[in-house]
DRENDRENBA-364623 format. One record per residue (C-alpha): residue number from 1; y, z, x. Coordinates in nm, 3 decimals. Each point is the difference from the previous one (the first is absolute). Layout:
BEGIN
PT|volum|Y|Z|X
PT|NUM|Y|Z|X
...
! end
This chain:
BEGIN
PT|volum|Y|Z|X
PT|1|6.102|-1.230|-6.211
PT|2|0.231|0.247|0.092
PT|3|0.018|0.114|0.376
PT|4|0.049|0.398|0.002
PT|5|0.313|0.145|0.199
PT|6|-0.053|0.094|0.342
PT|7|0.185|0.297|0.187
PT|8|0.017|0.033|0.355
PT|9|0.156|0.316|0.170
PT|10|0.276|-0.053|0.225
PT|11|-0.007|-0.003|0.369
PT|12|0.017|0.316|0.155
PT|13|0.089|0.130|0.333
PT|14|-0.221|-0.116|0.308
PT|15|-0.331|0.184|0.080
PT|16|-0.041|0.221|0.295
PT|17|-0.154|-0.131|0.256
PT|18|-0.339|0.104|0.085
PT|19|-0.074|0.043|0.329
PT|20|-0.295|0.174|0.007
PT|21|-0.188|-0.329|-0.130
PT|22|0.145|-0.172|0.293
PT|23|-0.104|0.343|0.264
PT|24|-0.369|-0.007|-0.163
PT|25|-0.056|-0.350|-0.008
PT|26|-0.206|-0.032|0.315
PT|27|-0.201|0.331|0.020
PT|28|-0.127|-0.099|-0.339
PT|29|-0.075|-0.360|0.160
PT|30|-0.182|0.156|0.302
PT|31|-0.207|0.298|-0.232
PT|32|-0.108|-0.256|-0.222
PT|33|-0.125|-0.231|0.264
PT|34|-0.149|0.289|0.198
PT|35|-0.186|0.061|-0.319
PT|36|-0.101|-0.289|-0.126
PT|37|-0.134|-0.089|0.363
PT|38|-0.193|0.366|-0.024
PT|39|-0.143|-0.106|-0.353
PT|40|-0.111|-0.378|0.127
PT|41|-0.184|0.217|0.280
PT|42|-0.142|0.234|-0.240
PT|43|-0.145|-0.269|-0.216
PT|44|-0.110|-0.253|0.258
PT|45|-0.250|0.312|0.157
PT|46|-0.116|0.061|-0.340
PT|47|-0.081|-0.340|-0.069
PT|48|-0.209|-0.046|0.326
PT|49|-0.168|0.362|-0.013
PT|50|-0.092|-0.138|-0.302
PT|51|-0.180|-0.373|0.080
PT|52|-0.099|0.137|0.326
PT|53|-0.182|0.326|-0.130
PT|54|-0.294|-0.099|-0.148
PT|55|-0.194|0.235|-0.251
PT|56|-0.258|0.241|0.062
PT|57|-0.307|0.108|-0.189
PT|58|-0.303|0.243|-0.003
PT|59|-0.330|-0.214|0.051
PT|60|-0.285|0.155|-0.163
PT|61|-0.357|-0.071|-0.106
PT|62|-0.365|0.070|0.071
PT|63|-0.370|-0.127|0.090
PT|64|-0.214|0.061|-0.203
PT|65|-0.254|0.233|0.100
PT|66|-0.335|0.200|-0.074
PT|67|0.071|0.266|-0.179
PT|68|-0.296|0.232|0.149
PT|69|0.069|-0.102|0.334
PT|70|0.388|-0.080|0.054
PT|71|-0.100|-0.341|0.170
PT|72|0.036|-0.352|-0.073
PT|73|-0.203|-0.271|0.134
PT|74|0.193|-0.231|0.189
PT|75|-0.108|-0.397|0.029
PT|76|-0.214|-0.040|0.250
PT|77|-0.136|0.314|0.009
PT|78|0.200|0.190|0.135
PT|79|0.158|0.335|-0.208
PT|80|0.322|0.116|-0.104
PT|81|0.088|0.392|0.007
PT|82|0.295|0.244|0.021
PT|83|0.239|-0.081|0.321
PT|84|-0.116|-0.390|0.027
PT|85|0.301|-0.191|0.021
PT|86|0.262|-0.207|-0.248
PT|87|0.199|-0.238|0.107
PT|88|0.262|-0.211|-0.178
PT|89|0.099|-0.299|0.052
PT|90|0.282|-0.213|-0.210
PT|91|-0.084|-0.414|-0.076
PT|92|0.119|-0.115|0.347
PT|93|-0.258|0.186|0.152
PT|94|0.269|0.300|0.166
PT|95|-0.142|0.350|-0.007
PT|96|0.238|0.207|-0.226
PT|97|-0.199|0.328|-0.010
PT|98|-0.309|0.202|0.159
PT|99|-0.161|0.302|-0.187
PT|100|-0.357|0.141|-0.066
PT|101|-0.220|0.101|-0.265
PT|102|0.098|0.305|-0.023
PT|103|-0.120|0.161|-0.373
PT|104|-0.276|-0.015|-0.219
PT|105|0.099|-0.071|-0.362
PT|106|-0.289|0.078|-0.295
PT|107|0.074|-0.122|-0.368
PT|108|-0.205|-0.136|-0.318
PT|109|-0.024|-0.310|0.106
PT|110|-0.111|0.028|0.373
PT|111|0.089|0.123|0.326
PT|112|0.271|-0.138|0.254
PT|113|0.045|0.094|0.404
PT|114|0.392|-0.021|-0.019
PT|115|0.316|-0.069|0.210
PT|116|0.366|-0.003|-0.012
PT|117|0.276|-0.129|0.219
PT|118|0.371|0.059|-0.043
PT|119|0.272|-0.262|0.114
PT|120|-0.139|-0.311|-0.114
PT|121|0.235|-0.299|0.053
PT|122|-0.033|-0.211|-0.367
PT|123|-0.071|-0.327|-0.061
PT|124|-0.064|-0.232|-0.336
PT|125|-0.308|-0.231|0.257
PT|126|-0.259|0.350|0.011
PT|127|-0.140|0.147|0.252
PT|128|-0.379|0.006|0.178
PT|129|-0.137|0.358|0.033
PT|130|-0.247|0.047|0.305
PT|131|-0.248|0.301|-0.033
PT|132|-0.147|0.043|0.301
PT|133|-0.184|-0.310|0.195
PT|134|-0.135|-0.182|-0.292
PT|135|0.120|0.009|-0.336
PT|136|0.301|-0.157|-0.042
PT|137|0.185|-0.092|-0.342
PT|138|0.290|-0.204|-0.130
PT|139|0.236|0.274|-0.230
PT|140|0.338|-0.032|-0.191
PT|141|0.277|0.204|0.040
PT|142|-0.024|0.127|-0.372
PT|143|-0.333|0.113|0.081
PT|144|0.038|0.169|0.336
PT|145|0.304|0.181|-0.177
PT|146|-0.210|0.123|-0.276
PT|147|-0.345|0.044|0.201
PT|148|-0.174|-0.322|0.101
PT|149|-0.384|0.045|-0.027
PT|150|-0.259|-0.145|0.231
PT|151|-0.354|-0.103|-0.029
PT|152|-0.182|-0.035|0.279
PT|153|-0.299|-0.235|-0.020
PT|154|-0.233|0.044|0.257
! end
């Protein structure tokens, strides 16, 4: 095995010195701590905006009604119409929203007195919906979000 030749260039005359390494050494120190100190603050908000803001939904849904009269029987007797009351409340019992039956939906397959409510804070445990004094149902969040329906039976 034969080792090739190797060349190396003589030594030359010094280098200049540079002194603007030496000038810019601690601005570039302090701007890059001022920035990274900037960035950690940047990204520490984020991250709590983030856990602390908790997502938001449109409840919807409907009791069903009679179709010739706009009214549901509530249990007990009592009856269900436009303007009675909705209330929301999450597993823990907490009151998360207040609306009221506020439109009259027709279709094929029945009638509904219905509400919506904007600013809904979400949860996986589901939520009770209160309509009025008396009927009262257990709902999940997939169906409030796509338009929980209620039966009263009374």
């Amino acid at each position: 095995m034969t080792i090739g030749q190797e060349m190396w260039l003589d030594p030359g005359p010094p280098l200049p010195r540079r002194t603007w390494q030496r000038r810019t050494r601690v601005p570039v120190i302090v701007g890059t701590t001022i920035a990274m100190v900037l960035f950690a603050a940047v990204a520490l908000g984020a991250l709590l905006l983030g856990v602390l803001r908790t997502p938001t939904f449109t409840a919807k849904g409907g009791v069903v009604a009679d179709c010739a009269t706009e009214v549901a029987a509530a249990p007990g007797g009592g009856q269900i119409a436009r303007g009675t009351p909705v209330f929301v409340y999450d597993a823990a019992g907490g009151e998360v929203a207040t609306t009221s039956l506020s439109g009259f939906l027709r279709s094929d397959t029945g009638c509904q007195l219905t509400f919506e409510v904007d600013g809904v804070e979400y949860t996986d445990a589901g939520y009770v919906v209160r309509v009025g004094e008396s009927l009262s149902q257990p709902v999940s969040t997939a169906a409030l979000q796509k338009g929980a329906v209620l039966r009263p039976f009374g």
